[in-house]
N, C-alpha and C positions, 0 to 999 in steps of 0.2 A: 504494500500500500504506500505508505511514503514516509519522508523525512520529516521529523518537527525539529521546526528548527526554532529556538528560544533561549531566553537568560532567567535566569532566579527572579529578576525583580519582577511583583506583579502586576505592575503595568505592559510589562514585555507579554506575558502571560495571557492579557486581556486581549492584547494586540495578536495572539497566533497566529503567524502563519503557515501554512502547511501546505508543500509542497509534493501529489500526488506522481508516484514512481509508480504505482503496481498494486499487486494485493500481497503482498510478501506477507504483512503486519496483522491481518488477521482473517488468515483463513476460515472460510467456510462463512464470513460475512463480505457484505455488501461490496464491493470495490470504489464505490464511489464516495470520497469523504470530501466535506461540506464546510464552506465557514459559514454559511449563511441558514442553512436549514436546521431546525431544531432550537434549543437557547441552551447553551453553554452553560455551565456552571460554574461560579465566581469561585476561585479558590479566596479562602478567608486563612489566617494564621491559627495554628493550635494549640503552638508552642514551641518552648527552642530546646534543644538538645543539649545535656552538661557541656561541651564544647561551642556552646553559643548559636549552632547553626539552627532558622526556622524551618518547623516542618509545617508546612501546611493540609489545610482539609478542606472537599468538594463534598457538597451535598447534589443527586441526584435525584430527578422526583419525577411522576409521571401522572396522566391524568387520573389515574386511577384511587391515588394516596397513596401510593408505597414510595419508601424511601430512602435512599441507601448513603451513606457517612463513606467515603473512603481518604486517608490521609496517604502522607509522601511517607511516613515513617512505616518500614514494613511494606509499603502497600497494601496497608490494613485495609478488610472492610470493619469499620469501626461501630456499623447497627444496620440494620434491616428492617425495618418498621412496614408491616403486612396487617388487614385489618382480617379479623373471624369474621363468622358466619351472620354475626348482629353487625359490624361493622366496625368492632371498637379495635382499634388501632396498638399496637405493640412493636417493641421491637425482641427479634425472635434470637438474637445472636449474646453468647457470652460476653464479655469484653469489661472496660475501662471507660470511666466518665470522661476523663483528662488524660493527656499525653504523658503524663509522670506517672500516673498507674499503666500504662503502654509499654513503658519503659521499665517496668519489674516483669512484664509476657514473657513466662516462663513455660504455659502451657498452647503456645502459638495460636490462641483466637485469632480469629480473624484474617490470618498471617499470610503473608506470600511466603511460601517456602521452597528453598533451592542451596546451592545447586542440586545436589542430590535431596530429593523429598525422600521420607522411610528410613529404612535402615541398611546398612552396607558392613557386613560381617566384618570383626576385628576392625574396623575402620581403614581398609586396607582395598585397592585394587589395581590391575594391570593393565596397563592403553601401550598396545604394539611394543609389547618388551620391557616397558619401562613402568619400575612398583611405584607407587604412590600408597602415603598415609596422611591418616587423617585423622583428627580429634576423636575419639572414643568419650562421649558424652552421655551416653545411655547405656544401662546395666541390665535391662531387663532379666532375670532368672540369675542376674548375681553374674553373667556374660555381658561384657565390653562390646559395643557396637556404637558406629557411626548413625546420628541421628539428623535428619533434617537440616543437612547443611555444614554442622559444627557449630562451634560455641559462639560466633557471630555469621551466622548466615545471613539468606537477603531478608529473612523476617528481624533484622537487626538495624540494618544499615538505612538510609537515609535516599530515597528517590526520589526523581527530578518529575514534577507531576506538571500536566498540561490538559487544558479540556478541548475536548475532539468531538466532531461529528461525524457517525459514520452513516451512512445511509438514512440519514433524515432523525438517526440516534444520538442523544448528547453522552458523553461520557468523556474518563477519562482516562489519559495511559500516561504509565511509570518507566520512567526508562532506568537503568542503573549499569553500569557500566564493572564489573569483577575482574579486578584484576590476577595477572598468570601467580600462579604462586597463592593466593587467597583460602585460607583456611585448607590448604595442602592442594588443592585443583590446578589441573596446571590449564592452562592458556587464559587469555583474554576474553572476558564473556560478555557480551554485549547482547543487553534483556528490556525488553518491554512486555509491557502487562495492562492491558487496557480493561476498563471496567467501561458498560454501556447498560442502560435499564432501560425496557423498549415499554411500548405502550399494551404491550401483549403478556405483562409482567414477567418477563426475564430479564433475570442481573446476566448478560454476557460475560464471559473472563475470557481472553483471548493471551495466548502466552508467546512469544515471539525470542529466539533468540539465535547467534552466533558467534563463531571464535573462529581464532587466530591461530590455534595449536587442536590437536585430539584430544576428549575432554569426555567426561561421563555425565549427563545431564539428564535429571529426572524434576520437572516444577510443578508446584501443586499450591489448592488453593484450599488453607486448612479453617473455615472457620464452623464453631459449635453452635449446633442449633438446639433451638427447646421451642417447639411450633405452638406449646401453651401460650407462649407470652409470660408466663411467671417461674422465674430462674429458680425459683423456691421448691418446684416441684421436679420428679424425676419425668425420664422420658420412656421410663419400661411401659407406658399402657400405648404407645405410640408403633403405628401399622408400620411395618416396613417393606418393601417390595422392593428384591434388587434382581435385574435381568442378567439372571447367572446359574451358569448351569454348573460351573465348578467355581474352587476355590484354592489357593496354598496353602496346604500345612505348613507348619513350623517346629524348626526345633523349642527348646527350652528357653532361650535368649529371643525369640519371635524372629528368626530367620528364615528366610524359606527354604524348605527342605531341597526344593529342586521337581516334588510333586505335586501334579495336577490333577486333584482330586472332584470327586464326583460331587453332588451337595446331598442327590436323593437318597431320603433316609436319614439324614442325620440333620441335625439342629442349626445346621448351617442351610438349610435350605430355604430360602426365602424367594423363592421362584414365583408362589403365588404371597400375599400379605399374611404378615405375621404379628402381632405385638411384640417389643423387642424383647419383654422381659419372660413374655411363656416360654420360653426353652434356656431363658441365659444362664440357670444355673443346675443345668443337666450336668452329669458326671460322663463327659464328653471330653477326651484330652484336648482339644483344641480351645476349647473353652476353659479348662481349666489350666493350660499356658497361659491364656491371654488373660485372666481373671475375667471373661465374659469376651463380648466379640473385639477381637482387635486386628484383624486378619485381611489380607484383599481376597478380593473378588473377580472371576475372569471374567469379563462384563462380555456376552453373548454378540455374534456382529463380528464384523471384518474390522479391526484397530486402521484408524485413519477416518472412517465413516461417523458421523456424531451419531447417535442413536442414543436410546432410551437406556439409561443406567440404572437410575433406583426413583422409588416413588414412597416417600414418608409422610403418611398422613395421622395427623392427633383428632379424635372422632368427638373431642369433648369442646375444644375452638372449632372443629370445620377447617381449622387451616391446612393446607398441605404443599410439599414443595416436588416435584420432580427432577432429576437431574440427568443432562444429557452430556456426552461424552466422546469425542474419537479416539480415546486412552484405550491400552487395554484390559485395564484393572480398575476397581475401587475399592478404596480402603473402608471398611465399615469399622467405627470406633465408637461405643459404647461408652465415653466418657467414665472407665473404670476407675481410671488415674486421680479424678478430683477429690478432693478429699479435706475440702472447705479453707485450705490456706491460702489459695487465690481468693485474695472477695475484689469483687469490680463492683460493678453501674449498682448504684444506689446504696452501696455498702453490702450489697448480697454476696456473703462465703459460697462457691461454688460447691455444692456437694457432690458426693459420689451419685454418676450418672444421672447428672443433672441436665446432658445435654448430649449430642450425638454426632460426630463428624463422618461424612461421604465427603474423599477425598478420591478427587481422580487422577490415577497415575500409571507410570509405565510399574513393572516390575519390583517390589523391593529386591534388592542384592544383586539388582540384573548382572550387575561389573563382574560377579564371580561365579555366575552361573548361565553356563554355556547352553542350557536348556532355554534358557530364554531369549528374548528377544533385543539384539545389541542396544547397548545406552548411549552408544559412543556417535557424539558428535565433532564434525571436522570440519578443515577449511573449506566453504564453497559451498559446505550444507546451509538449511536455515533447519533450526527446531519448531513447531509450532503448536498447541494444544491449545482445545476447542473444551470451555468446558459452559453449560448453560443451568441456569437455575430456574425453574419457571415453578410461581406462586399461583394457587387457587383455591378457594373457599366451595367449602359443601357443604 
């Protein structure tokens, strides 16, 4: 699609202009971007970072009332606000009131996460002969593994935010620039991340990137949903439907073993809707690895095609979200991990499985496992992931 070209200041900002090259920038959408169709969204200041630099934030809105927050820090989406079945309005996403509770996301609401999204065994792998390590930040089963990136990944770092119209959609995209050697990754990664909310209520997330060297790239878009609207409650009475016919075991540490297992018959099957919580605490190894679901999903469909991922619907708001994808996996994450020492938006402690992540991705540990399907990105490729949210009331 094209070049934005711009400076920090936001009068520059205001003044966009965008120069259209192609559709490189987000597949599987419109190729036509726009200064003039749609109405932009003003970036406002949110806060400055201990080192002084502003991160700003864009609100997005549609005729409908929903309404989505995204800042520069992370490329958070920072709320989601979807009305139930009366009308009354929430917002459905975990998170932080202010940019300095943002900045303690230790459980990545929200979060853009890269380079490698998941987990990458020992924190360790090979691109054409040559070993690479990497921070080892997560322990799960008491085993070291690389988690989401490392200990400042791009749900850390600071992105260059600008509002875009794409095909008569306002939204916005994050560009951020990873340099060779970052958190152990080697080459130069050049990332954009555009968010767009249409009138058809889908938040788009279009993920865009390249380098300069061979490089292993898995990006994902991690934020926790709870479709009550009250962060107070769990999400085990909540439908879930994921378009998948198998799924990865995992070792002890939540690796993948390397097999692609079947789902029918066992507790991982949600082919047709299920509530999360009627099978979560069967005596199922895979469940009892993950202390409940924490596992991908081989999302059903030819990988490249967007198609239909998973459909989570809460039957007590009416709310529900669908999620579309040309990934080949989704991560289903039962918010096992929370355990109320995150408190964000309004002073609410996050409790255990207070909220639910469908993250769409390639492969966890693809780097080291030859069964799956290469991670490795090179000179001359583009990377691109298509992933869709689409809100509706029953």
């Amino acid at each position: 699609m094209g070049k934005l070209l711009y400076s920090g200041a936001l009068a520059a900002v205001a003044a966009l202009v965008i120069v259209t090259t192609g559709c490189a920038m987000l597949e599987h959408a419109a190729c036509a971007v726009s200064k003039t169709a749609g109405k932009l969204p003003v970036p406002e200041v949110y806060g400055k970072l201990p080192d002084g630099r502003t991160a700003k934030i864009f609100t997005l809105t549609n005729a409908n009332g929903l309404k989505a927050r995204v800042t520069e820090y992370g490329a958070i989406l920072v709320s989601l606000e979807a009305p139930d079945r009366a009308g009354k309005m929430a917002d459905l996403t975990h998170g932080y009131d202010s940019l300095a509770g943002w900045l303690t996301n230790s459980s990545y609401f929200g979060s853009t996460v890269g380079r490698y999204a998941n987990r990458i065994a020992a924190g360790k792998f090979t691109v054409d002969g040559q070993a690479y390590a990497l921070a080892t930040n997560n322990e799960p089963g008491g085993i070291p593994c690389h988690l989401h990136g490392g200990k400042v990944g791009f749900d850390k770092v600071l992105w260059d935010g600008v509002p875009v119209v794409v095909g008569g959609t306002p939204g916005v995209a994050f560009t951020y620039t990873s340099r060779d050697g970052e958190e152990g990754y080697p080459g130069t990664l050049k990332v954009t991340v555009t968010y767009l909310l249409t009138e058809a209520d889908e938040l788009k997330i279009f993920f865009k990137a390249v380098t300069d060297k061979a490089t292993v790239i898995n990006l994902c878009h991690h934020s926790y949903w709870n479709l009550t609207g009250d962060h107070t409650q769990t999400i085990l009475g909540h439908r879930l439907m994921l378009n998948a016919s198998h799924y990865l075991p995992t070792t002890a540490g939540l690796i993948p073993t390397g097999e692609i297992a079947a789902v029918a018959g066992t507790p991982m099957d949600f082919t047709t809707p299920h509530a999360i919580g009627e099978r979560i605490n069967q005596a199922f190894e895979a469940l009892k690895l993950g202390g409940g679901y924490d596992h991908c999903w081989v999302v059903d469909g030819r990988p490249g095609q967007v198609r239909l991922a998973a459909d989570a619907y809460d039957p007590v708001s009416g709310r529900g979200m669908k999620i579309f994808t040309d990934q080949a996996g989704v991560q289903f994450y039962s918010g096992n991990f929370l355990d109320g020492k995150a408190v964000g938006k309004g002073g609410t402690a996050y409790q255990h499985r207070t909220a639910f992540c469908l993250e769409t991705e390639r492969f966890p540990d693809s780097p080291n496992q030859p069964g799956f399907a290469s991670a490795v990105l090179r000179p001359g490729e583009v990377y691109t992931h298509t992933m869709i949210h689409q809100f509706y009331c029953k």
